[in-house]
PyMOL Python script that loads the backbone (N, CA, C, O; Angstrom):
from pymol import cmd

cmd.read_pdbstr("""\
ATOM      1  N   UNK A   1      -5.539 -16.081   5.273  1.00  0.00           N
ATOM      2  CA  UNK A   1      -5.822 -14.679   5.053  1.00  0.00           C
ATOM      3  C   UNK A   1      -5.206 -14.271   3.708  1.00  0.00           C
ATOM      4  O   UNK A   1      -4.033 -14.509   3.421  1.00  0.00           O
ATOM      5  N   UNK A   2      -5.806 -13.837   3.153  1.00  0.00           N
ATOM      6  CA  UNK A   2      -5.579 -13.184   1.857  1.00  0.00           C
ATOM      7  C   UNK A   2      -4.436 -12.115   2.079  1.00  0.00           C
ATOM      8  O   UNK A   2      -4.178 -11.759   3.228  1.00  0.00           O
ATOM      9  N   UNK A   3      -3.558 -11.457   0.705  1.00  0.00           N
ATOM     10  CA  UNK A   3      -2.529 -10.949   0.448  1.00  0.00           C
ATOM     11  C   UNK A   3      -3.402  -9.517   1.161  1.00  0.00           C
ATOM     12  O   UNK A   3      -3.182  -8.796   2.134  1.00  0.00           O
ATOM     13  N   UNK A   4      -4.266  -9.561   0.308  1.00  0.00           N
ATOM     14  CA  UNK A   4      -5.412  -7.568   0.653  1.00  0.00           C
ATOM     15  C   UNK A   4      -5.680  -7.700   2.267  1.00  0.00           C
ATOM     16  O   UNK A   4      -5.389  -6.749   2.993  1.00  0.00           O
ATOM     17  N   UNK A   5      -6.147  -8.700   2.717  1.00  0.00           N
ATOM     18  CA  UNK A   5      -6.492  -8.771   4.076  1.00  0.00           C
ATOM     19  C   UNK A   5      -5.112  -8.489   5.068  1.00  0.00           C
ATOM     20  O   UNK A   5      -5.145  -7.907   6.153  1.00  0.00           O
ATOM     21  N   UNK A   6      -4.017  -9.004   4.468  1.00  0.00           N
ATOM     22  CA  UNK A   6      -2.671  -8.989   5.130  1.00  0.00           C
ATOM     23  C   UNK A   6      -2.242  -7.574   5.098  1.00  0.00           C
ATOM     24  O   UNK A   6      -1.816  -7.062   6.133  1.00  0.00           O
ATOM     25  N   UNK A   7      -2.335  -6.733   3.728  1.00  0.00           N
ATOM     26  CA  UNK A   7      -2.081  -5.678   3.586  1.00  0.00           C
ATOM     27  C   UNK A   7      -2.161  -4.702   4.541  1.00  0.00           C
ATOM     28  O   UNK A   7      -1.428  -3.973   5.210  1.00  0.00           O
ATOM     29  N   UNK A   8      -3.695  -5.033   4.305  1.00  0.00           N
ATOM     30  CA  UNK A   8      -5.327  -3.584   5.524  1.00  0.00           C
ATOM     31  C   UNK A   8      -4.699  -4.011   6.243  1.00  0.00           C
ATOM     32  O   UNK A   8      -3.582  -3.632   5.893  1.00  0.00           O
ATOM     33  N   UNK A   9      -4.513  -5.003   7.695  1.00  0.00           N
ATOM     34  CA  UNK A   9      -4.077  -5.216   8.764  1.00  0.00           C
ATOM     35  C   UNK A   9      -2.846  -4.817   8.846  1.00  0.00           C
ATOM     36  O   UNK A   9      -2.587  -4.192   9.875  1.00  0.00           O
ATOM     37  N   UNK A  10      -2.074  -4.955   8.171  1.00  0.00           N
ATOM     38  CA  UNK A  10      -0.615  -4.058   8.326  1.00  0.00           C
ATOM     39  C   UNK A  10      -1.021  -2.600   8.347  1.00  0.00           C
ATOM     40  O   UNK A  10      -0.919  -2.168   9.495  1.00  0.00           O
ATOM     41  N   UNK A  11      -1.379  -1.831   7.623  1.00  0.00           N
ATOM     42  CA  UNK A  11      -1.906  -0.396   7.103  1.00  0.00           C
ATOM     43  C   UNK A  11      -2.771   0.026   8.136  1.00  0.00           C
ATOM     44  O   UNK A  11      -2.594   1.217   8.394  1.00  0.00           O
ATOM     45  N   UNK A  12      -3.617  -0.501   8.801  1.00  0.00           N
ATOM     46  CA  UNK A  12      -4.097  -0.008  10.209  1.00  0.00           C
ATOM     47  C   UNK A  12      -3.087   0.297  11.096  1.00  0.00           C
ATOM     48  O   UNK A  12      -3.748   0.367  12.132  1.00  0.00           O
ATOM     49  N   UNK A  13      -2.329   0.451  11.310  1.00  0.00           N
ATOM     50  CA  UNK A  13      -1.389   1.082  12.361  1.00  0.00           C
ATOM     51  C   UNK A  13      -1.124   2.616  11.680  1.00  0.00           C
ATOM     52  O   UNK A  13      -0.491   3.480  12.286  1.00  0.00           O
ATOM     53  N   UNK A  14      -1.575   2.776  10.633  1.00  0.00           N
ATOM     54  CA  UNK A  14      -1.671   4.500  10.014  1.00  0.00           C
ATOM     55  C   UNK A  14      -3.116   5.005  10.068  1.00  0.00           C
ATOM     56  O   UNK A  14      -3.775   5.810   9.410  1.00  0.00           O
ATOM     57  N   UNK A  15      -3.365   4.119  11.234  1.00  0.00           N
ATOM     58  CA  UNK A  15      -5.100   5.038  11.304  1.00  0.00           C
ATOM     59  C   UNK A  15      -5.984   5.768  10.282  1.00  0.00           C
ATOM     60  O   UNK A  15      -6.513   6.863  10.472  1.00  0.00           O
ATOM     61  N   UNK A  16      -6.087   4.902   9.001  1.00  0.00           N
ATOM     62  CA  UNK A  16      -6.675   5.036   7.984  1.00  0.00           C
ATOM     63  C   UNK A  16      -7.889   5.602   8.369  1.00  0.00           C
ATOM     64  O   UNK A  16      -8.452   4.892   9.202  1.00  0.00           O
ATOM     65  N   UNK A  17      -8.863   7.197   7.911  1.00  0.00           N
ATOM     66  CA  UNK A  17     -10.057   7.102   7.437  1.00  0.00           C
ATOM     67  C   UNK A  17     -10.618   6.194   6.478  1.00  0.00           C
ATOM     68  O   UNK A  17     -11.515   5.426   6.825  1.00  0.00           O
ATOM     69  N   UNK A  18     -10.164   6.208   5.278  1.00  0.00           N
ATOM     70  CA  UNK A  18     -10.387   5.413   4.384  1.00  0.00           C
ATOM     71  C   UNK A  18      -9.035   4.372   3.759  1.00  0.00           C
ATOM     72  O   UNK A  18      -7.852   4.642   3.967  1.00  0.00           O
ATOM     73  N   UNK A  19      -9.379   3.495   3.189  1.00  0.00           N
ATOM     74  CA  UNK A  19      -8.051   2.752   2.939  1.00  0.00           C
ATOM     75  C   UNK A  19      -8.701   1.477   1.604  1.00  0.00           C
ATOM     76  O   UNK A  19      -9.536   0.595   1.805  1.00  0.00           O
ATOM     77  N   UNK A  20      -8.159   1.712   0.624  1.00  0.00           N
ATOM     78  CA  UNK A  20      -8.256   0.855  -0.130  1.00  0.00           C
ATOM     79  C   UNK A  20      -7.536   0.060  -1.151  1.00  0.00           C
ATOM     80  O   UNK A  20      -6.998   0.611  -2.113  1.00  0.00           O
ATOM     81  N   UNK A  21      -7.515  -1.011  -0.998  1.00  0.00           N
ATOM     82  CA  UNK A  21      -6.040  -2.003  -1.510  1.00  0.00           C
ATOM     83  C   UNK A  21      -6.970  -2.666  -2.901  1.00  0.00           C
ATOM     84  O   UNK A  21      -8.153  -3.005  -2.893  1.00  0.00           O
ATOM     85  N   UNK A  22      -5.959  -2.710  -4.090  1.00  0.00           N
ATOM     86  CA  UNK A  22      -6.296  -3.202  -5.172  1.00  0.00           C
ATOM     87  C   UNK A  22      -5.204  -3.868  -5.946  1.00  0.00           C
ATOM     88  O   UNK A  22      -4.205  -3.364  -6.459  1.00  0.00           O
ATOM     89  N   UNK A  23      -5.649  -5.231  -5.918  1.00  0.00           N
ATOM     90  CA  UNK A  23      -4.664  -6.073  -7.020  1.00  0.00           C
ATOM     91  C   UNK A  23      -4.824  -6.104  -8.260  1.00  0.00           C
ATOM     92  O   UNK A  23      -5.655  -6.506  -9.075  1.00  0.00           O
ATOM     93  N   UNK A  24      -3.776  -5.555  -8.233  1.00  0.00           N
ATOM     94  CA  UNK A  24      -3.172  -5.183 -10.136  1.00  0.00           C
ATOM     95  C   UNK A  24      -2.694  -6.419 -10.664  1.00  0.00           C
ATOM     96  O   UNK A  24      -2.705  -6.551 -11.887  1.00  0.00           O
ATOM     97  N   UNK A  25      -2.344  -7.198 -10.056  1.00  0.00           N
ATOM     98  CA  UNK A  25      -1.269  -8.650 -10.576  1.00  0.00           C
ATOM     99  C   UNK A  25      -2.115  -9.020 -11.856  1.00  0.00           C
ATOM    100  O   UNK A  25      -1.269  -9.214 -12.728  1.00  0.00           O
ATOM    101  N   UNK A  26      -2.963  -9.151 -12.223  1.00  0.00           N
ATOM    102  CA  UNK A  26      -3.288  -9.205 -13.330  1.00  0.00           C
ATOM    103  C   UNK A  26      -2.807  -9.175 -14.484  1.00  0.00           C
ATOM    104  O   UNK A  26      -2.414 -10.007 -15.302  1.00  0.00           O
ATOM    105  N   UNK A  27      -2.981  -7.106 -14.369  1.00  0.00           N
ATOM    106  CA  UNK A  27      -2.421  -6.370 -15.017  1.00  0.00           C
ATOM    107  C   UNK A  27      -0.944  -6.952 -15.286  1.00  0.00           C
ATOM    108  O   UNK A  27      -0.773  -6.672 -16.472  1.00  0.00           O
ATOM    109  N   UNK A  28       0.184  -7.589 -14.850  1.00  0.00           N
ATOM    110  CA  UNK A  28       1.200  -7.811 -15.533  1.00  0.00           C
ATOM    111  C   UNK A  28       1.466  -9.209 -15.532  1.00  0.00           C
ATOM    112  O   UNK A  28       2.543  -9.434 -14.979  1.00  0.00           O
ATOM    113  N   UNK A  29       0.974 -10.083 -15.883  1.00  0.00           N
ATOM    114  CA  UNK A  29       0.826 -11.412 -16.174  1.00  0.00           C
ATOM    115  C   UNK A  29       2.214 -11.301 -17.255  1.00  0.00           C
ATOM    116  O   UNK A  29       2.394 -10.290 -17.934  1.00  0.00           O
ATOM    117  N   UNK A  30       3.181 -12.531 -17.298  1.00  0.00           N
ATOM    118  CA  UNK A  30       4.237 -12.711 -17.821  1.00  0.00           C
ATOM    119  C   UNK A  30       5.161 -11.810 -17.632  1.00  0.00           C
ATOM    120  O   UNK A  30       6.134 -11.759 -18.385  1.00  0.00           O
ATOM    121  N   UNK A  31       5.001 -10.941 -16.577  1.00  0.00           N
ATOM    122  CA  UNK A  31       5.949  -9.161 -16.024  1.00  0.00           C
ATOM    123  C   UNK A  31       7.138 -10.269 -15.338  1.00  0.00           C
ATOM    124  O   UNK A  31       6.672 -11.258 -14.771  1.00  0.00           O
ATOM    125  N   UNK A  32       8.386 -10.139 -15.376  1.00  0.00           N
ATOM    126  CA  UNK A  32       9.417 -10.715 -14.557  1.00  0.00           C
ATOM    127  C   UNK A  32       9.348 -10.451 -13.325  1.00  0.00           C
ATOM    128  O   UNK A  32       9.693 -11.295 -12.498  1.00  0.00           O
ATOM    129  N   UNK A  33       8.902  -9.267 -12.973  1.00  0.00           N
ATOM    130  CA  UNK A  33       8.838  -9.424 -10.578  1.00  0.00           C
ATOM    131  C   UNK A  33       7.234 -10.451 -10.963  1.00  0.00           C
ATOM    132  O   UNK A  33       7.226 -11.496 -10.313  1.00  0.00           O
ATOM    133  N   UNK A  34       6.549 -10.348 -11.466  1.00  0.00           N
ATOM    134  CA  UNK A  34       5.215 -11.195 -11.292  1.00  0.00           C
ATOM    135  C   UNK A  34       5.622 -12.790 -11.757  1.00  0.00           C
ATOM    136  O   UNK A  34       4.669 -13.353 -12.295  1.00  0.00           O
ATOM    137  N   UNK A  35       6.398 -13.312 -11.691  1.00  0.00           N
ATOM    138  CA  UNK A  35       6.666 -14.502 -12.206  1.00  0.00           C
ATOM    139  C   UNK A  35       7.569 -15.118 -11.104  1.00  0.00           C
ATOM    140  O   UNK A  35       7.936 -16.273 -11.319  1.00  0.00           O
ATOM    141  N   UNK A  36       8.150 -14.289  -9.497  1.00  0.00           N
ATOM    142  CA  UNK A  36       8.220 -15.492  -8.726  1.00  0.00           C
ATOM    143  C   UNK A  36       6.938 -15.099  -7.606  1.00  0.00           C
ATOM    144  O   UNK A  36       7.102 -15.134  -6.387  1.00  0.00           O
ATOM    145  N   UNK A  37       5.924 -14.802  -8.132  1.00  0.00           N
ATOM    146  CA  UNK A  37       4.415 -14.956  -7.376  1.00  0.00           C
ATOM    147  C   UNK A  37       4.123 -13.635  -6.300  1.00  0.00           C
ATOM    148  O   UNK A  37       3.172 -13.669  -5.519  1.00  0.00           O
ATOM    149  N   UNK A  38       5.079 -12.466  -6.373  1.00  0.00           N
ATOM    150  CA  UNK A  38       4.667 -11.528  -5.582  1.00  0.00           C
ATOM    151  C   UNK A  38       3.903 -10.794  -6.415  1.00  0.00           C
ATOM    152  O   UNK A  38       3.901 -11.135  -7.598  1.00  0.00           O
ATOM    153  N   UNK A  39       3.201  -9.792  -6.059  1.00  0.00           N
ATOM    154  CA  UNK A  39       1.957  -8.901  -6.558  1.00  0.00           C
ATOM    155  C   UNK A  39       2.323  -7.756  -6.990  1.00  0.00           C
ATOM    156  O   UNK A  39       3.514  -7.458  -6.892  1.00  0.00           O
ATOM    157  N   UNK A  40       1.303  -6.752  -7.627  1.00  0.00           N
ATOM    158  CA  UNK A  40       1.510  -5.959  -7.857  1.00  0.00           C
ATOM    159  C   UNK A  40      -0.183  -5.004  -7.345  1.00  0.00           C
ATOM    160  O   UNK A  40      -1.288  -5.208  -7.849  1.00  0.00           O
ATOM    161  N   UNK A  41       0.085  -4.200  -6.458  1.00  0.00           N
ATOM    162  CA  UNK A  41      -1.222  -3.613  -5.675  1.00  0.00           C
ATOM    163  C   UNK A  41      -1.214  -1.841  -5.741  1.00  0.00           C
ATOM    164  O   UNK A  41      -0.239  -1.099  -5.860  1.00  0.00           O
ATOM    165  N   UNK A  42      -2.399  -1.555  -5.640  1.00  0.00           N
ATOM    166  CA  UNK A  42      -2.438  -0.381  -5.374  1.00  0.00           C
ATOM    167  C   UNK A  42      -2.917  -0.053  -4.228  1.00  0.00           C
ATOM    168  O   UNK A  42      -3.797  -0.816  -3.828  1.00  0.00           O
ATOM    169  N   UNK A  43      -2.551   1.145  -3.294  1.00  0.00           N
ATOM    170  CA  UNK A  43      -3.054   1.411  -2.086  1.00  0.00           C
ATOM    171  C   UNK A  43      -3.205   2.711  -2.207  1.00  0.00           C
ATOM    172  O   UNK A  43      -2.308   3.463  -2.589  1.00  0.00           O
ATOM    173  N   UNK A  44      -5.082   3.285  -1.688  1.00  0.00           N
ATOM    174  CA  UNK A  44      -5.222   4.206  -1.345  1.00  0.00           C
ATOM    175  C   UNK A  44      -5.867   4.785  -0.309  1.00  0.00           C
ATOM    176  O   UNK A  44      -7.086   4.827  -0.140  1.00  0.00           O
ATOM    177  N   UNK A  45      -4.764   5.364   0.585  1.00  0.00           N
ATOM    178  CA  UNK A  45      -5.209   5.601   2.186  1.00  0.00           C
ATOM    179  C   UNK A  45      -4.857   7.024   2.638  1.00  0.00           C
ATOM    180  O   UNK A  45      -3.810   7.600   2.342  1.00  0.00           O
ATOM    181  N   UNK A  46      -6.316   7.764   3.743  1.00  0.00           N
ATOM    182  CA  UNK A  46      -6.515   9.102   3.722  1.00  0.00           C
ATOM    183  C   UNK A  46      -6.488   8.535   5.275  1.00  0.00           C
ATOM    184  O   UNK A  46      -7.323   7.812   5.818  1.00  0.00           O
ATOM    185  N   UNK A  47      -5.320   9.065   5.800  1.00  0.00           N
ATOM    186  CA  UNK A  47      -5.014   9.149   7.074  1.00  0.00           C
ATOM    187  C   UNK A  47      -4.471  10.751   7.766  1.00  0.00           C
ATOM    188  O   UNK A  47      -4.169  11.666   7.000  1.00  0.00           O
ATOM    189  N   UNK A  48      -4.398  10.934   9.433  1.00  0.00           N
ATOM    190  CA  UNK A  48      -4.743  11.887   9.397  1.00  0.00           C
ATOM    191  C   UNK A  48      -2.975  12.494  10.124  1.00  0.00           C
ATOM    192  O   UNK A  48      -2.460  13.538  10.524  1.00  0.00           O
ATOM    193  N   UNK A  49      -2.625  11.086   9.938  1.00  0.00           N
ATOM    194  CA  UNK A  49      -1.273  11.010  10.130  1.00  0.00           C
ATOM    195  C   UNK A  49      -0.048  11.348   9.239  1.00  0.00           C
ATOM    196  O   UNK A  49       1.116  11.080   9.538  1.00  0.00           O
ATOM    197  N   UNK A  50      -0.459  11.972   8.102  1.00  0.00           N
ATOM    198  CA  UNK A  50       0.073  12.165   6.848  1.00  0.00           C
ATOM    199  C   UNK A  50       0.331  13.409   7.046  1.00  0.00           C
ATOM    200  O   UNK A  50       1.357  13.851   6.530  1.00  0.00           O
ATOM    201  N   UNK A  51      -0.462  14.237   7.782  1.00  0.00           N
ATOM    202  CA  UNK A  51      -0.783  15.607   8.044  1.00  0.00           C
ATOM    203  C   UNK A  51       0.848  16.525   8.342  1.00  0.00           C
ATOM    204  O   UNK A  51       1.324  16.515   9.477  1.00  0.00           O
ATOM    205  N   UNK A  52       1.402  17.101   7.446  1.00  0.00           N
ATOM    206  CA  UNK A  52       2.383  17.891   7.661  1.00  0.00           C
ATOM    207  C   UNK A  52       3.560  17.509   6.777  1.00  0.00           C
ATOM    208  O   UNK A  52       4.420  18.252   6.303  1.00  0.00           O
ATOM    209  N   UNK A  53       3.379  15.858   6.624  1.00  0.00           N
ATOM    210  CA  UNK A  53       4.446  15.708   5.777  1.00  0.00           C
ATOM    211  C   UNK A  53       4.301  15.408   4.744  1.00  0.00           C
ATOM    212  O   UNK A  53       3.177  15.382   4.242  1.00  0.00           O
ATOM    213  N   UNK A  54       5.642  15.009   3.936  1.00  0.00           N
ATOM    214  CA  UNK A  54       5.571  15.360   2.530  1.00  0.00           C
ATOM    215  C   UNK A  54       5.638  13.769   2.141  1.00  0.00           C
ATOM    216  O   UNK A  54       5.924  12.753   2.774  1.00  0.00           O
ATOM    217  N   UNK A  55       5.118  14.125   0.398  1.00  0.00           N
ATOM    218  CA  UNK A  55       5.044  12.794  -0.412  1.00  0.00           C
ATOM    219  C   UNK A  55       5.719  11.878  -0.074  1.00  0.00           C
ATOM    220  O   UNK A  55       5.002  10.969   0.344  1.00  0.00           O
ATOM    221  N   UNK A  56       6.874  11.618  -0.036  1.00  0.00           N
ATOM    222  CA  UNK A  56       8.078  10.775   0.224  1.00  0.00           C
ATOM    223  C   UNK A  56       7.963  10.331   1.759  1.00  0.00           C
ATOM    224  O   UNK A  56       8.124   9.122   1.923  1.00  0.00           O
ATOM    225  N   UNK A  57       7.738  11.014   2.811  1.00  0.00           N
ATOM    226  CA  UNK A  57       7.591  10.619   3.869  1.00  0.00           C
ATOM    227  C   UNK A  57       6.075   9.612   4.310  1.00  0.00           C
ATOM    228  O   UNK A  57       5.738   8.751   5.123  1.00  0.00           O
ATOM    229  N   UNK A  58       5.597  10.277   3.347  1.00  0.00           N
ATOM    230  CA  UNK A  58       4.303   8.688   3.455  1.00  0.00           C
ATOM    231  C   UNK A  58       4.300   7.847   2.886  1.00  0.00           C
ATOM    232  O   UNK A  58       3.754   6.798   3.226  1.00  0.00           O
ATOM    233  N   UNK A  59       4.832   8.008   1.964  1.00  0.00           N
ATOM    234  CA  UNK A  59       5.366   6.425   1.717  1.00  0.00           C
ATOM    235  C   UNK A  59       6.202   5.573   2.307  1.00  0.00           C
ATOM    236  O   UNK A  59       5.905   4.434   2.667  1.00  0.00           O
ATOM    237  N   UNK A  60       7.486   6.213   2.441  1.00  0.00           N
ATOM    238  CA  UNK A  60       7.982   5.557   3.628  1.00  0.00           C
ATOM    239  C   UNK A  60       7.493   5.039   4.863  1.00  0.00           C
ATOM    240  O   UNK A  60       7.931   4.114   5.548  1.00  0.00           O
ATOM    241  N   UNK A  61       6.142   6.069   5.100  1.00  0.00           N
ATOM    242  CA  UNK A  61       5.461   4.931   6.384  1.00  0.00           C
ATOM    243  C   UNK A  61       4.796   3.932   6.014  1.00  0.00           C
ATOM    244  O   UNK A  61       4.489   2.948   6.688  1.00  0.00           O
ATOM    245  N   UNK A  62       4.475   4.236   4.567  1.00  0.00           N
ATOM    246  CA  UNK A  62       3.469   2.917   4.211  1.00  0.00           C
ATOM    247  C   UNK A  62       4.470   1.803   4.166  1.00  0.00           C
ATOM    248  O   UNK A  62       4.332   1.069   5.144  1.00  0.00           O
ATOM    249  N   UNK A  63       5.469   1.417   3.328  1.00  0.00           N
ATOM    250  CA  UNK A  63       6.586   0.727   3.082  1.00  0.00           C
ATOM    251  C   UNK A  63       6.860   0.059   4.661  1.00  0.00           C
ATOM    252  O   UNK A  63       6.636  -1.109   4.978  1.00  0.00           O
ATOM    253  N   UNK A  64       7.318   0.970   5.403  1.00  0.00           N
ATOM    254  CA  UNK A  64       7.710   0.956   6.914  1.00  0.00           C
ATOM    255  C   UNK A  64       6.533  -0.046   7.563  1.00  0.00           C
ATOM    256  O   UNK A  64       6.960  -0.873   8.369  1.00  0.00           O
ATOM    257  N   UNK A  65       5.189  -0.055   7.309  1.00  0.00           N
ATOM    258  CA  UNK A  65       3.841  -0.547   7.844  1.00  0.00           C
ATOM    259  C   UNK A  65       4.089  -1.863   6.974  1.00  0.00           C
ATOM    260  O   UNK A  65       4.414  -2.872   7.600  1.00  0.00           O
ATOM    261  N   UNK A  66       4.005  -1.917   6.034  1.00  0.00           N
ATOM    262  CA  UNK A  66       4.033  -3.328   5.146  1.00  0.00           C
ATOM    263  C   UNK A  66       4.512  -4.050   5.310  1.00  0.00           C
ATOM    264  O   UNK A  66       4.202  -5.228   5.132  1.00  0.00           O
ATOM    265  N   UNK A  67       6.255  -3.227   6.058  1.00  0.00           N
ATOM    266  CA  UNK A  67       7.770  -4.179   6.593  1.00  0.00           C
ATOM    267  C   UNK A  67       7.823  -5.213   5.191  1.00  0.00           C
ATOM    268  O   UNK A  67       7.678  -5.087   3.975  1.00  0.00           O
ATOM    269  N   UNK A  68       8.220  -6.643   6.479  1.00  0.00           N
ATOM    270  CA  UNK A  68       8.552  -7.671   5.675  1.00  0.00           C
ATOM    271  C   UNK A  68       8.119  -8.094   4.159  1.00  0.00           C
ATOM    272  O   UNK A  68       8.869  -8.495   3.269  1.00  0.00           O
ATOM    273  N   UNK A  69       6.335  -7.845   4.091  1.00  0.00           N
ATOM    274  CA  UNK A  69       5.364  -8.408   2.693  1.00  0.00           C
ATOM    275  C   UNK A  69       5.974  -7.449   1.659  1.00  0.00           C
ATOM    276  O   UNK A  69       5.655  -7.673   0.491  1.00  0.00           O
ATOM    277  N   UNK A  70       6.972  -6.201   1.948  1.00  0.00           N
ATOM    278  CA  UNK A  70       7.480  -5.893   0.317  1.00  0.00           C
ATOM    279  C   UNK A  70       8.814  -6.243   0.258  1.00  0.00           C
ATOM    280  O   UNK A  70       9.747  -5.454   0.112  1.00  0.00           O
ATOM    281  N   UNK A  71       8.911  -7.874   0.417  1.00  0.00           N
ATOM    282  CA  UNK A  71       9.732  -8.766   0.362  1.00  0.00           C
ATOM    283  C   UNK A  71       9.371  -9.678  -0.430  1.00  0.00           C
ATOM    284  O   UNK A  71       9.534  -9.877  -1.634  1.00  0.00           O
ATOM    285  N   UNK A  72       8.494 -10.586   0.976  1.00  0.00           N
ATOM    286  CA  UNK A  72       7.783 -11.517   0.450  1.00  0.00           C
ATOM    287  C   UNK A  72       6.180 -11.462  -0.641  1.00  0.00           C
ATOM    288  O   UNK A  72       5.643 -12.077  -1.561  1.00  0.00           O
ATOM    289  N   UNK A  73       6.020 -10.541   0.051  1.00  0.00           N
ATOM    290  CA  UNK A  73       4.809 -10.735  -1.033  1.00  0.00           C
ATOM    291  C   UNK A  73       4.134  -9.500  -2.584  1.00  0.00           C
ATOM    292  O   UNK A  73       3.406  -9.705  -3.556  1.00  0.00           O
ATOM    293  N   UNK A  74       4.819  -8.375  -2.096  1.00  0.00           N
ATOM    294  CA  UNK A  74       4.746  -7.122  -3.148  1.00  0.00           C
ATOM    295  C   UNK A  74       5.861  -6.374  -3.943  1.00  0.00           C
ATOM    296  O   UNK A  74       6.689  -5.597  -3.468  1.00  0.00           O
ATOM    297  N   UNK A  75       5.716  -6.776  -5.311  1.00  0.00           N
ATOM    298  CA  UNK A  75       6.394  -7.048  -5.735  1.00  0.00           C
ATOM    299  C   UNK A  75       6.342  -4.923  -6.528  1.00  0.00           C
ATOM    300  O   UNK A  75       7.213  -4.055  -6.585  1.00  0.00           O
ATOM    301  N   UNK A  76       5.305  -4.947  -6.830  1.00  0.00           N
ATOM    302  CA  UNK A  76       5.187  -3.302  -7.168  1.00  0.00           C
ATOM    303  C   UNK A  76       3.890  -2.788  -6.359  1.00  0.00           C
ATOM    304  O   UNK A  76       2.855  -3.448  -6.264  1.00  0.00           O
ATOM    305  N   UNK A  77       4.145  -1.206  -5.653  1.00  0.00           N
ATOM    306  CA  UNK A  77       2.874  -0.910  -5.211  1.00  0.00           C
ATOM    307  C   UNK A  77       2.676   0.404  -5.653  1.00  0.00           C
ATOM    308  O   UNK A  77       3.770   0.925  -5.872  1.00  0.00           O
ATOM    309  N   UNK A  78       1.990   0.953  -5.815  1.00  0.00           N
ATOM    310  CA  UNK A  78       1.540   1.758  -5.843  1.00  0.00           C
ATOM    311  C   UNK A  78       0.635   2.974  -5.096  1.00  0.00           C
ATOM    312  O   UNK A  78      -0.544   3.154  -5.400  1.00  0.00           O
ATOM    313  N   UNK A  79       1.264   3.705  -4.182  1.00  0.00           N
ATOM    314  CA  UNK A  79       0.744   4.929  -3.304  1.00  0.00           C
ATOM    315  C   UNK A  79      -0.126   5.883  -3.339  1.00  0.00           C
ATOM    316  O   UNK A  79       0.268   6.979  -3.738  1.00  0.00           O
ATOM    317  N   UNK A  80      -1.408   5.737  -2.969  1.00  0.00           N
ATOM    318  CA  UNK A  80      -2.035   7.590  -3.261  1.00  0.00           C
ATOM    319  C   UNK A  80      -1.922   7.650  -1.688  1.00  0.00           C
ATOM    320  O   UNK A  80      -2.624   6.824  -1.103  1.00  0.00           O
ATOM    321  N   UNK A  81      -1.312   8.317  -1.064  1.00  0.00           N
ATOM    322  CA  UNK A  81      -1.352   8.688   0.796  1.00  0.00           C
ATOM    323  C   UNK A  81      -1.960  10.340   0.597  1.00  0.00           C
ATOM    324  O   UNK A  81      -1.463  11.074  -0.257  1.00  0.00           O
ATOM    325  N   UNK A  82      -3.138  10.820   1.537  1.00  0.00           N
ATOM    326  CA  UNK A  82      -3.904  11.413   1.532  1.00  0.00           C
ATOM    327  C   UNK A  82      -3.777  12.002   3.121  1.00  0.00           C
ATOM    328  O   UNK A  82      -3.519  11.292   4.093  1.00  0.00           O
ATOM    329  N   UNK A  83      -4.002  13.368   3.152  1.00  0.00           N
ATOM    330  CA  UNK A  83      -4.565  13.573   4.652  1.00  0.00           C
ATOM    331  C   UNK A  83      -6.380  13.689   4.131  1.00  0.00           C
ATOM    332  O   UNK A  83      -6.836  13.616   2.990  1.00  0.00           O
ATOM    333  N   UNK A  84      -7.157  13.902   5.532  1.00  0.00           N
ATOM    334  CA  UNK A  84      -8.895  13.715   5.753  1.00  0.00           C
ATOM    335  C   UNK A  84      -8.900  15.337   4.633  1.00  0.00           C
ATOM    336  O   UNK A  84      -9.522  15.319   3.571  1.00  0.00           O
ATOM    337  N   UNK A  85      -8.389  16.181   4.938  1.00  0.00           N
ATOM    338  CA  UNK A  85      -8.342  17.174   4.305  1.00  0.00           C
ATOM    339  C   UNK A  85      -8.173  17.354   2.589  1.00  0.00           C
ATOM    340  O   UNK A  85      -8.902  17.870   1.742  1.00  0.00           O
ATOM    341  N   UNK A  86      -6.709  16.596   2.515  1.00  0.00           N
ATOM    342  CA  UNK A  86      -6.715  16.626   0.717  1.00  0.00           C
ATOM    343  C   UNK A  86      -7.631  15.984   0.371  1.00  0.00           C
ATOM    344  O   UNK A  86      -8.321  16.563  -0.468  1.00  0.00           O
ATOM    345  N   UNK A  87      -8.100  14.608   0.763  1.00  0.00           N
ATOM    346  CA  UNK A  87      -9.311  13.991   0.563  1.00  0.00           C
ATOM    347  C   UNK A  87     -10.553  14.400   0.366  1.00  0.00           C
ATOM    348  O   UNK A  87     -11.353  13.808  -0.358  1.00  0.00           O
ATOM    349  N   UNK A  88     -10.817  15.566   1.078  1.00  0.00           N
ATOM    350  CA  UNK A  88     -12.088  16.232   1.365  1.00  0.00           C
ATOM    351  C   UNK A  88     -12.507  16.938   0.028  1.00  0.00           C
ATOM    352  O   UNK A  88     -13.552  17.585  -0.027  1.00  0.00           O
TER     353      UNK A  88
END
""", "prot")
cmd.dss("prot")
cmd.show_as("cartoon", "prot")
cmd.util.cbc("prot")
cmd.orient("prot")
């Protein structure tokens, strides 16, 4: 299973409407966190679970959902967390 596939399956436990994971690792080829092989991704997910709280607290669930892989495998990520509403 792929790093993105590992991601989404973690990130489903925030009951995503929409959810979309994008590898940046590219983007920093010779970057020092990209050189012992973790990634660098963007995630953008409009859940309806976001609803009330603030910036910082969704990320922390995302982080919290990812657990272990922003260890082992993500090295920088990047957050847009959305309710169905801001989305709209």
């Amino acid at each position: 299973m792929s790093r993105i596939e590992r991601i989404r399956e973690a990130l489903a436990a925030l009951q995503p409407v929409t959810l979309d994971v994008i590898d940046d690792s590219h983007k920093h080829a010779g970057h020092e966190g990209a050189r012992d092989g973790r990634g660098h991704f963007t995630v953008r997910i409009v859940s309806p679970v976001f609803a009330g709280k603030a910036p910082l607290t969704r990320h922390r669930a995302v982080y919290a959902a990812l657990g272990e892989m922003m260890q082992t495998d993500i090295h920088a990520l990047a957050i847009e967390a959305r309710t169905p509403d801001e989305a709209a």
